[in-house]
C-alpha positions as CSV (number, residue, x, y, z in Angstrom):
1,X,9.6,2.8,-15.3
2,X,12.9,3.0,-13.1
3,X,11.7,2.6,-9.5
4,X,14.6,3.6,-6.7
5,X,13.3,1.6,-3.1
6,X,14.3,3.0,0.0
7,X,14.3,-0.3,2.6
8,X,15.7,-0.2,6.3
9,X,14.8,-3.8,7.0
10,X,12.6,-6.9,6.8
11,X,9.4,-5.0,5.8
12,X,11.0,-3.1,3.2
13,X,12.8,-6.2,1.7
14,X,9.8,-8.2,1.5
15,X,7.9,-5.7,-0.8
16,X,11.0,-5.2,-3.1
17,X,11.4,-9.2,-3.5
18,X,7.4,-9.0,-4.6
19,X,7.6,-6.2,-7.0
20,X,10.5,-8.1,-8.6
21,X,8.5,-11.2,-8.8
22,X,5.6,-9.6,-10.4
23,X,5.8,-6.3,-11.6
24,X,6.0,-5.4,-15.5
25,X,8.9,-6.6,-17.5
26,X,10.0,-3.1,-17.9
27,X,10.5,-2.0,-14.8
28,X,14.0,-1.5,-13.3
29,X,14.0,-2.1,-9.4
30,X,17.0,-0.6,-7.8
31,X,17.3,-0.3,-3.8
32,X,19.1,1.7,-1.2
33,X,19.1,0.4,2.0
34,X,19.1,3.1,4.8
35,X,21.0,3.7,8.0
36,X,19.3,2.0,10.4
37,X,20.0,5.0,12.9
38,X,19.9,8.5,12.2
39,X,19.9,11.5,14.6
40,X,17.0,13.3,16.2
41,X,18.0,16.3,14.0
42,X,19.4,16.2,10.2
43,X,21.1,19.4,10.0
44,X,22.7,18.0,6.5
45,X,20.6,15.3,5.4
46,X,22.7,15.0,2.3
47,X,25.7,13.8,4.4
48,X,23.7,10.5,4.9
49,X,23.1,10.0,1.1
50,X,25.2,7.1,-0.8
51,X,27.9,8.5,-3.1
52,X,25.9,7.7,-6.2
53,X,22.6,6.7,-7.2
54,X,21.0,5.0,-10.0
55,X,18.3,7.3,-12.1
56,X,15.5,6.9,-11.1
57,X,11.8,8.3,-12.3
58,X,9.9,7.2,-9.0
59,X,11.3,6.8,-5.4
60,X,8.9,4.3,-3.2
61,X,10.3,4.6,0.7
62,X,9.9,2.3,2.7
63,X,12.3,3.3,5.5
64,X,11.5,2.1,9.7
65,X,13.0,5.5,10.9
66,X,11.2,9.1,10.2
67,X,14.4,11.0,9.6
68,X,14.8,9.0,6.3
69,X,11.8,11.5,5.3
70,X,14.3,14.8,5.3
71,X,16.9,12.6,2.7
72,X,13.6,12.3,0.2
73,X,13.6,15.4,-1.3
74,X,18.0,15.5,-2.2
75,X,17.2,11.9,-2.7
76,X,14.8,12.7,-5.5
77,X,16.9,15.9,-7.4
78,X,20.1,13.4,-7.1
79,X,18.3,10.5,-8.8
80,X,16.0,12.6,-11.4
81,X,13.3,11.1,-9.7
82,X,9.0,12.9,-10.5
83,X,7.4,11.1,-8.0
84,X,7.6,9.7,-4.6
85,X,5.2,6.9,-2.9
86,X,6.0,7.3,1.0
87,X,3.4,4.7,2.5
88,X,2.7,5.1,6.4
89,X,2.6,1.5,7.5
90,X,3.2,3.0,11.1
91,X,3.1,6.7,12.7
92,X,6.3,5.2,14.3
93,X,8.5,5.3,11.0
94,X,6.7,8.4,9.0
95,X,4.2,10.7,11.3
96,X,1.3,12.3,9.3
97,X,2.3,15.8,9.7
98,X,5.9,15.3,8.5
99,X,4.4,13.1,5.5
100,X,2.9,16.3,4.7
101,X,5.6,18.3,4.8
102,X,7.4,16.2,2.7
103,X,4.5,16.3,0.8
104,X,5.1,20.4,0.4
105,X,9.2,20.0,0.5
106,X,8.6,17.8,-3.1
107,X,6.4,20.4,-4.9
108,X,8.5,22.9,-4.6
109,X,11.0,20.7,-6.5
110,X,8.2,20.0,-9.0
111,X,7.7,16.4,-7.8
112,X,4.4,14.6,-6.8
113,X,4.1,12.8,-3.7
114,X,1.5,10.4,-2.2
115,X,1.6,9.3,1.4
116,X,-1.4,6.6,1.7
117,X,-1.4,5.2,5.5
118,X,-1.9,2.0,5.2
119,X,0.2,1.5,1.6
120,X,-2.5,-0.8,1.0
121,X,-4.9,2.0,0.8
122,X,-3.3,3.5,-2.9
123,X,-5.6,3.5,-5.8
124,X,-5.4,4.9,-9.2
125,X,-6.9,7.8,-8.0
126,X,-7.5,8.2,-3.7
127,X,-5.4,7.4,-1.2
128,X,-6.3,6.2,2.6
129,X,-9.6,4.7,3.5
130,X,-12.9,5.1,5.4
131,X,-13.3,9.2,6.4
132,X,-10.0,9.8,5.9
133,X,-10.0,9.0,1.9
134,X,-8.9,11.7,-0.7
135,X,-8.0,12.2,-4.2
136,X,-4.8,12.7,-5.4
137,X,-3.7,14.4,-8.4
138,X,-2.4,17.4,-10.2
139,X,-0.3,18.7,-13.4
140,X,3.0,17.3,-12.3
141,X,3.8,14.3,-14.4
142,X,5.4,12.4,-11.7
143,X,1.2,12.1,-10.6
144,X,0.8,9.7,-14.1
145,X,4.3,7.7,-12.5
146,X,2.2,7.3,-9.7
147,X,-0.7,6.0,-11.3
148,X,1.1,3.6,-13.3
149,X,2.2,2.1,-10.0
150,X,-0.9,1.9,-8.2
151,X,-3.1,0.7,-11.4
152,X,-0.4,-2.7,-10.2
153,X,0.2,-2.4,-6.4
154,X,-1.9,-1.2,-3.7
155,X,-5.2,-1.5,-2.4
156,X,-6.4,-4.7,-3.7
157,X,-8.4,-5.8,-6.6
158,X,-9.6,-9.3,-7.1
159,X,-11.6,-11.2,-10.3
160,X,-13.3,-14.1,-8.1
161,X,-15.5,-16.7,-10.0
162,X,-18.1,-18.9,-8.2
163,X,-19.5,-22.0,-9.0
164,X,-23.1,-21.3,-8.4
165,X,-24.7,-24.8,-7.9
166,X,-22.6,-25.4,-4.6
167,X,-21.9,-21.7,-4.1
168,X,-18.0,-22.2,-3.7
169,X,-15.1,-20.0,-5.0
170,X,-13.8,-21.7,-7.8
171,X,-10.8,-19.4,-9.0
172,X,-9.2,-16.2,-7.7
173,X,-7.9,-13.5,-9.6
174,X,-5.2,-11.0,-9.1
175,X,-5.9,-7.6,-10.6
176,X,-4.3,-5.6,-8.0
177,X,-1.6,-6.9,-5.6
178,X,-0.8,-5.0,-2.6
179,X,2.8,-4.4,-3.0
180,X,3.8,-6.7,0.0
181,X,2.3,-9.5,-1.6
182,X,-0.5,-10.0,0.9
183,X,-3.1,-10.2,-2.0
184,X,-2.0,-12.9,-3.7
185,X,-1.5,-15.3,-0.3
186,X,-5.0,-14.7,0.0
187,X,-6.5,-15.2,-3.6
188,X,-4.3,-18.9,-3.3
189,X,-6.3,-19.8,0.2
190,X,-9.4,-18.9,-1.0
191,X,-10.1,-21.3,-3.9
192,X,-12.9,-23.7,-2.4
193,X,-14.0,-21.1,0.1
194,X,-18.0,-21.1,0.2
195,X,-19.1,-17.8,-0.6
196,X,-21.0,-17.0,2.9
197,X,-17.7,-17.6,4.5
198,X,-15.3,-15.6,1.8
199,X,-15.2,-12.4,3.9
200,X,-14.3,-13.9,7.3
201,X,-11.6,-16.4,5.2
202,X,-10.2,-13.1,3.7
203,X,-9.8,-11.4,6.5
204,X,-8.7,-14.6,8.8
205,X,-6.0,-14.7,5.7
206,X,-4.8,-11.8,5.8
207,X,-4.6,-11.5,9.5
208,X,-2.0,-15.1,9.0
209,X,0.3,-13.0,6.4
210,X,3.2,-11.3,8.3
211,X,1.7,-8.1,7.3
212,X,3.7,-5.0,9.6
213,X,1.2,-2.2,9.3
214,X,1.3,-0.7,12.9
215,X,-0.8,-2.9,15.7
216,X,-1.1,0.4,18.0
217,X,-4.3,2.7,17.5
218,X,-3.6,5.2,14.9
219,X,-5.1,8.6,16.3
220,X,-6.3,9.2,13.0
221,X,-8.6,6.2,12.2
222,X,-9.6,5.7,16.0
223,X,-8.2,1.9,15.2
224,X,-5.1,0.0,14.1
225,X,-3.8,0.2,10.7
226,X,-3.5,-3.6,10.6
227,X,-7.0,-3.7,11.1
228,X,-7.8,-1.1,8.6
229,X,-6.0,-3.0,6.3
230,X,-7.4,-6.5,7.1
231,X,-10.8,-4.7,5.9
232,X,-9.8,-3.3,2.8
233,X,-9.0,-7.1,2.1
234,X,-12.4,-8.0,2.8
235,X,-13.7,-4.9,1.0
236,X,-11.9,-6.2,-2.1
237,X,-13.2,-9.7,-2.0
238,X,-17.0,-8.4,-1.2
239,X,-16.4,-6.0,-4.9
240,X,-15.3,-9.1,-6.5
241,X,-18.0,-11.5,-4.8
242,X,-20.5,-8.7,-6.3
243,X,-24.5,-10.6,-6.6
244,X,-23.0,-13.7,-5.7
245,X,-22.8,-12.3,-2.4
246,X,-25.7,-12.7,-0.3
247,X,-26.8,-11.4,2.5
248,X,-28.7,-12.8,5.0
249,X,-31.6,-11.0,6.8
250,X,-32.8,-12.0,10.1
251,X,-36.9,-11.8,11.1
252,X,-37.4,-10.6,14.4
253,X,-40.4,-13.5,15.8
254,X,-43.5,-12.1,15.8
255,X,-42.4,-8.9,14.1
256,X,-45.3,-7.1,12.5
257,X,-45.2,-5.0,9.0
């Protein structure tokens, strides 16, 4: 799969130096960094593209500025490109309503388009989390691009094994990074963890990666999407944990049946 990244800065770079680390052998990463300004209004959004661009059969953006989200569409016809991942890490760099008009801009032009808020949110099949999780899918073939992706990066998805006799987490398993890389800092902390205390480690772990999903309160989700994402972390680890994970049941003194 040929995978064209749009970055702006920091946040974009990290994600591109993780796919490169880990992602399969035959994928071909290629990046365009964008303008880090751009006016209010793109009356040519084409005048802002490069001169050339490498093919490309999925475009993942992760630009800081929302006007990068009008280039998308020429971005994608230019490149060849049947699929676009446009994460909202924050409202600040891609609003929900224009996500979904770029959403409607790209299948006109035939090309599936996922925008999960956080990133970390992407599955094979949904996209976002708690009340606001939906399916995604459809007979464009850019949608099986899109799967490929996410069966690799997104939300995460852990193999955890436990030594029962002292209840510790012996060894963590990587099934699903999220593409920032966030997953695997945490599986490498967690090795040793006792079980009771996995979920608060994991999301105490995560909350110590630089992770740059907004730290406002999304209007959406009635909470931040660092926090959002901090609990599809634990979410993972509590799938992974499965029966080894107990729960403990208080006994109110005196209580009668």
């Amino acid at each position: 799969m040929r995978i064209l990244v749009l970055f702006t800065g920091e946040y974009g770079q990290r994600h591109v130096d993780n796919l490169r680390r880990y992602a399969p052998s035959d994928w071909v990463i290629e990046t365009w960094q964008t303008p880090r300004s751009l006016p209010i209004v793109l009356d040519y959004p084409e005048d802002y593209l490069p001169a050339t661009l490498p093919p490309a059969d999925l475009i993942l953006s992760l630009a800081e500025l929302p006007g990068v989200a009008e280039m998308i569409p020429p971005l994608a016809q230019r490149s060849g490109a049947q699929a676009v991942i446009a994460p909202i890490d924050s409202q600040a760099w891609l609003p929900f309503g224009l996500a979904r008009q770029l959403r409607e801009w790209l299948a006109r032009l035939n090309v599936a388009c996922v925008t999960p808020m956080p990133f970390c949110s992407l599955t094979e099949t949904h996209v976002h989390a708690v009340r606001l999780r939906e399916a995604y899918g459809g007979d464009l073939p850019g949608y099986d691009l899109i799967r490929a992706f996410a069966r690799h990066f997104g939300r995460p998805s852990f193999r955890i094994a436990v030594d029962k006799p002292n209840g510790h987490i012996t060894s963590v398993e990587v099934l699903r990074d999220a593409c920032c890389g966030c997953a695997r800092f945490v599986a490498a902390k967690m090795v040793g963890t006792p079980v009771e205390d996995a979920l608060e480690a994991a999301g105490l772990h995560h909350h110590h990666y630089p992770c740059q999903a907004s730290m406002g309160i999304d209007p959406l989700y009635g909470d931040t999407l660092m926090h959002i994402s901090g609990n599809l972390m634990k979410e993972a680890v509590r799938e992974a944990l499965g029966d080894n994970l107990r729960v403990a049941y208080l006994r109110p003194s005196g209580r009668v049946e």
